[in-house]
Each structure stands twice: as C-alpha cells, then as structure tokens.
N, C-alpha and C positions, 0 to 999 in steps of 0.2 A: 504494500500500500504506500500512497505519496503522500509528501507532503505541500500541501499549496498554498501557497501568498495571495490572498485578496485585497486590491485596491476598491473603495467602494463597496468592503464589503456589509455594510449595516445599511442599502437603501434596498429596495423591491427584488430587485432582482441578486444583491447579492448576499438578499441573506437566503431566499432561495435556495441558490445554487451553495451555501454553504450547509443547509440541511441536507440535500440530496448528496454533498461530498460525503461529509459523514454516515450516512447511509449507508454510502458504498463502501466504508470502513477507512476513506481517508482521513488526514489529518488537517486541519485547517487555521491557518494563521491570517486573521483578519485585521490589516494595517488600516490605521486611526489615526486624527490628532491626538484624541486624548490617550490612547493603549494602553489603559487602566480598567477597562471593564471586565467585569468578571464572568465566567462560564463555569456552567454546573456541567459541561461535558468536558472528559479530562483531555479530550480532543480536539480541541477549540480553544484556539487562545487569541490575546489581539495582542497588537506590537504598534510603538507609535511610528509615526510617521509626520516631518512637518512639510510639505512641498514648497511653501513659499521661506523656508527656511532653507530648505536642501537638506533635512537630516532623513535619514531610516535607519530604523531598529536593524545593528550590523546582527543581531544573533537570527532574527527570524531570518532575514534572507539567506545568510550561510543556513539556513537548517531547510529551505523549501529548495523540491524539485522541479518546481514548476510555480508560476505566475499566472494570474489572472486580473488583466488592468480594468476597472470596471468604472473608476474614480472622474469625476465631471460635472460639473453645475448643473441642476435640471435646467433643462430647456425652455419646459412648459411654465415658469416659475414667475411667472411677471412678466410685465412688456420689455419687449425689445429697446431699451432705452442704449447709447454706443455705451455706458458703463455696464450696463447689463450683457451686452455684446464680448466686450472685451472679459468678463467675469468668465463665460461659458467656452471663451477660446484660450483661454490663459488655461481654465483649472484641468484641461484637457492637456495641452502644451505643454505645459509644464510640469506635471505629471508623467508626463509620458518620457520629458528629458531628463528627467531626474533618477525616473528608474532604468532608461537604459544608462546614465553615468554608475549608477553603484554595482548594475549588472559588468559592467567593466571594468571598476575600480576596487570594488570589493570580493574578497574569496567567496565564490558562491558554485551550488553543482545544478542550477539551473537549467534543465534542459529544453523549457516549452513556457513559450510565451503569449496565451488567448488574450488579445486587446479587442475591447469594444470598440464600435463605428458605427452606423447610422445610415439606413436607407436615404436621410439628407442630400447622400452624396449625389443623389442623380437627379436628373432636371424633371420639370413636366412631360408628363407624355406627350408625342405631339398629335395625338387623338386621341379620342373615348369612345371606345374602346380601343387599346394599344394593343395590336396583333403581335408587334414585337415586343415582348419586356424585357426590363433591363436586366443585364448581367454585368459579371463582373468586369470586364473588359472594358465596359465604358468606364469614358472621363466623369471626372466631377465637375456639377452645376458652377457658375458660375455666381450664383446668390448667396445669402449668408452660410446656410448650413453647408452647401457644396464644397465653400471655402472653407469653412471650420472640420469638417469631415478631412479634407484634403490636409491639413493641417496637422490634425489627430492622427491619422495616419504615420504621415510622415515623421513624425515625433517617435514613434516606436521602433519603425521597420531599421533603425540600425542594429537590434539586436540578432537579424537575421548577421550582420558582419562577426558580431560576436560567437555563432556557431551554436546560437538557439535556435528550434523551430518554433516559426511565428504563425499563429493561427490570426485572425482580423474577422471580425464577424459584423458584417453589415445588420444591425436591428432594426425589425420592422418594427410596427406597431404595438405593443407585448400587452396583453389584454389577461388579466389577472385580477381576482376579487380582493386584493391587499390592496391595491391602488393602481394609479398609472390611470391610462385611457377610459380603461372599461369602468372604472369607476366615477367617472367625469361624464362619461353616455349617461351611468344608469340612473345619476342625482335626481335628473330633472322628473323621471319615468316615478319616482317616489312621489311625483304631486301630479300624476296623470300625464306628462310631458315627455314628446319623444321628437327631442328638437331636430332636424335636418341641415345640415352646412351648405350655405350655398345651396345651388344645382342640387345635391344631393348624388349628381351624378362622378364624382371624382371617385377615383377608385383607392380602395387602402388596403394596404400591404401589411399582415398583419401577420402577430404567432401568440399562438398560447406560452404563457412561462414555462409550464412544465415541457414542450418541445423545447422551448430554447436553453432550460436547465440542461437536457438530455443531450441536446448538441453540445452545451457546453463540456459537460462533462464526457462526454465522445471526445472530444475535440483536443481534451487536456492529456489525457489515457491512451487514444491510438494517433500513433506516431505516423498514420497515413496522411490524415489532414495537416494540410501546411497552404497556405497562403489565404485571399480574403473567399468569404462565404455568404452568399445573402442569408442573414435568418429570419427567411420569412413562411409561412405557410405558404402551400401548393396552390390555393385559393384566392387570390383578393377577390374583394367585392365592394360593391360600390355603396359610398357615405350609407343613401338611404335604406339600401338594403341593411346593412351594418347595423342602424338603428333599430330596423324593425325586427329582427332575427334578434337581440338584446332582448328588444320590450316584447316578443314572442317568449321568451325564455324565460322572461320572469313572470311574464301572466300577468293580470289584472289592466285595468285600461290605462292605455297610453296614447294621446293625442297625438300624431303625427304636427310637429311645427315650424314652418321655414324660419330660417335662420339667415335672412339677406344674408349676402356678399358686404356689402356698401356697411351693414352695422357690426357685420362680424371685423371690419377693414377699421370703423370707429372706435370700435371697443379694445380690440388687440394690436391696433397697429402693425407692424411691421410682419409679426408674428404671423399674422391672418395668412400670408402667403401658406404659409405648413399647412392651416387647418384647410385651406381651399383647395393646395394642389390635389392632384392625379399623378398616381406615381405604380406604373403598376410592374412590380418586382418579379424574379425568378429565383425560384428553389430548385430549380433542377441541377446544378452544381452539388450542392447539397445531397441532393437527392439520388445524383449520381455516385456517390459516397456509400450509398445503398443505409441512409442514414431513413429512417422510418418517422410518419408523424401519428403522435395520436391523435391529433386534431385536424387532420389536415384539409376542415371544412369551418365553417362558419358556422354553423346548426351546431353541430355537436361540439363544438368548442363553448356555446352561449351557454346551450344544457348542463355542461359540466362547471362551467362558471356557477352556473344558478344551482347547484347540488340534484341536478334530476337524471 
C-alpha cells in the first residue's frame, strides 16, 4: 500500500478521495496551512504546508509515494473582480511551483504526480449540438479560465523533467450531495424552483464524484495512465435537461424558470461566461483506458445523488 500527499485535501473533492484512499488500505497525508488537525484514523495525518511562504512539511513529502495536487481558490466563490482573478490564478501557480521546487530540492521517492485542471480549458463549442467534442489535443481558450487552466498546467508539468509520472485530469462539472454544482441546482427546487441558465440549451460536461474518486485513484495506482484526461462522464447534456433530470430525482414540484442571459450577465458579471457556455467534453480517452463509469448517465447519477 502507498503513501499519498494531498494538496486541497479538506475541500469536496479531496476529502473524498481521501476516504476512498483509505479504503483501499492507503495511507494518506493531507497538507494544510494549519497541519495540526487531528485524525481518529491512525492512517490519516495532515502536514503543514504554507504556499505563499514556500514552506512544506520536509517529513511528509520524504514519506509519500505519490502526490495528488488538488489545492486552488474556488472559482465559483464570488465575482470575478481582477483581485478575485489574480487570487484563483496565483493559488493555482503557485502551488503548483512550489511543489515541483521541493519535488526537486528535497529527498523524496515520489513517483506519480495526479494534478487537477479544469474543462475551462477549452472554448465554446462552435455549435449546439457539437458533433465534435473536445479532447485532449486541443489548445486552450483564450478567456479567463483557458488562460488560468493553461497556467495551472504549466506550473506542474516540470515534474514530468524530474522523472515522475504526471497524470492532469481535466474536471468536468462534479455533481455531489456534499456541495459543489449539484447542490446550487437543487437550492432553489426546495421552494418549488427549477431555474434554467440562459437558452437552457448549452451543454454540461459533467461527473459524479464517486467516478472521478475512482479515476483518481486508478490514476495514482496504475502506472498506465500518464498524461492529461478529461474527467468527464460519457454523457453531457444540456442546462435544461440537467435541471429537470435533478428536480425529477428529487420528486415533489419544481417550476421550470428562465434564468435571462442579460440578468444572469448582471448578477455575476464576468463569471456569467462559465454558467452560459457550451462546452461539450470527451471521455473516450479515458475510456479508452478501459476505465469504467458508474454513472455514466445523467438519470442515474441524479437517483443516486437523491439516495433512490
């Protein structure tokens, strides 16, 4: 069994993916600012870390066999204001240069490095429905998250020089009853409301957590996967549908309600571009991995959210 170093790992997704490590019987070092918290599993420790300091806990890294960078500003967290910009491109950046400097400078037997990315990376579709979806070969957007994705990226990939294999997983949309997305759909469905973005018609590129735990942890364990991945389910589907397959799944009544462009542009500013695009993604990379989903629909991803 490994031992793994988690950046980010106390938000949605990586505390996650540290229950299902431990599961599997790994060991798991979750880096922090504060790396004083405490765990009633003798399996589970954290270690500080300060980024905008430049320090890490030199004892965890010499003890992990493997990296998982997961560490980042939410996105969704406020408006787009340029300090808000610079917060989400920095704590990516610099995060990412910080650990490949100690993966360098410090004794470590490191051998696999999964860093988060973001379906951000790629532009609008250039129709709706997009016969072609993106894969991994395309460039990045030229808009904020494209740039910041390209960014994030790049900040990592020198530790492929250091003679780790780098895994990079494009996230899709990750739809989870702890938070994130899917609990921002189903708010309004609590007072009968199952609001529409726009059109309704943009398409979303979406995964359950538990697939994207399971690729994670694929990902970290066999030494096949190496380079970027989209992790998205097999599926997107489009805003409207999206909503009503939720407020299907949770039952009781839900009002379908538009949700302008022009207000959602007012309220979010800058932002609004994410919730408007059409982006519609490919898992066959992935999939060609012979990497399996359990959810690899929308129906039964919503069901399983809602415990049915």
């Amino acid at each position: 069994m490994a031992t793994i170093l988690i950046t980010g790992g106390t938000g949605m997704i990586g505390s996650a993916l540290s229950t299902a490590l431990l599961d599997a019987g790994h060991s798991v070092i979750v880096l922090s600012r504060g790396g004083g918290e405490r765990s009633i599993n003798a399996r589970l420790r954290y270690a500080h870390w300060d980024v905008e300091k430049g320090s890490i806990d030199r004892a965890a890294l010499a003890e992990a066999d493997a990296v998982v960078h997961l560490a980042g500003a939410n996105v969704a967290d406020g408006r787009w204001t340029e300090k808000r910009k610079q917060e989400i491109l920095r704590s990516r950046v610099d995060s990412g240069n910080l650990l490949v400097q100690a993966l360098r400078d410090l004794p470590n037997k490191v051998s696999t490095v999964l860093s988060a990315s973001a379906i951000g990376w790629y532009g609008l579709d250039p129709r709706v429905p997009n016969p072609r979806p993106f894969v991994e070969t395309d460039g990045p957007d030229s808009a904020f998250l494209g740039r910041t994705c390209a960014q994030w990226e790049a900040a990592i990939r020198p530790v492929e020089a250091l003679g780790k294999r780098l895994v990079i997983a494009r996230i899709g949309i990750v739809l989870a009853r702890q938070g994130g997305a899917y609990a921002e759909f189903r708010k309004p469905m609590n007072f009968g409301l199952a609001p529409v973005m726009g059109s309704g018609k943009q398409v979303v590129s979406w995964i359950h957590i538990d697939d994207l735990v399971r690729f994670f942890v694929s990902a970290v364990t066999d030494t096949r996967f190496a380079g970027v991945y989209n992790a998205v389910a097999p599926a997107p589907v489009a805003n409207a549908v999206l909503v009503q397959t939720i407020a299907a799944a949770k039952g009781g009544l839900a009002l379908p309600v538009p949700a302008p462009a022009f207000a959602l542009r007012l309220a979010l500013g800058e932002m609004s571009i994410e919730v408007l695009k059409s982006a519609t993604v490919s898992s066959a990379k992935l999939e060609g991995m012979g990497f399996q989903f359990l959810y690899p629909g929308i129906e039964a991803a919503a069901r399983n959210l809602e415990g049915k």
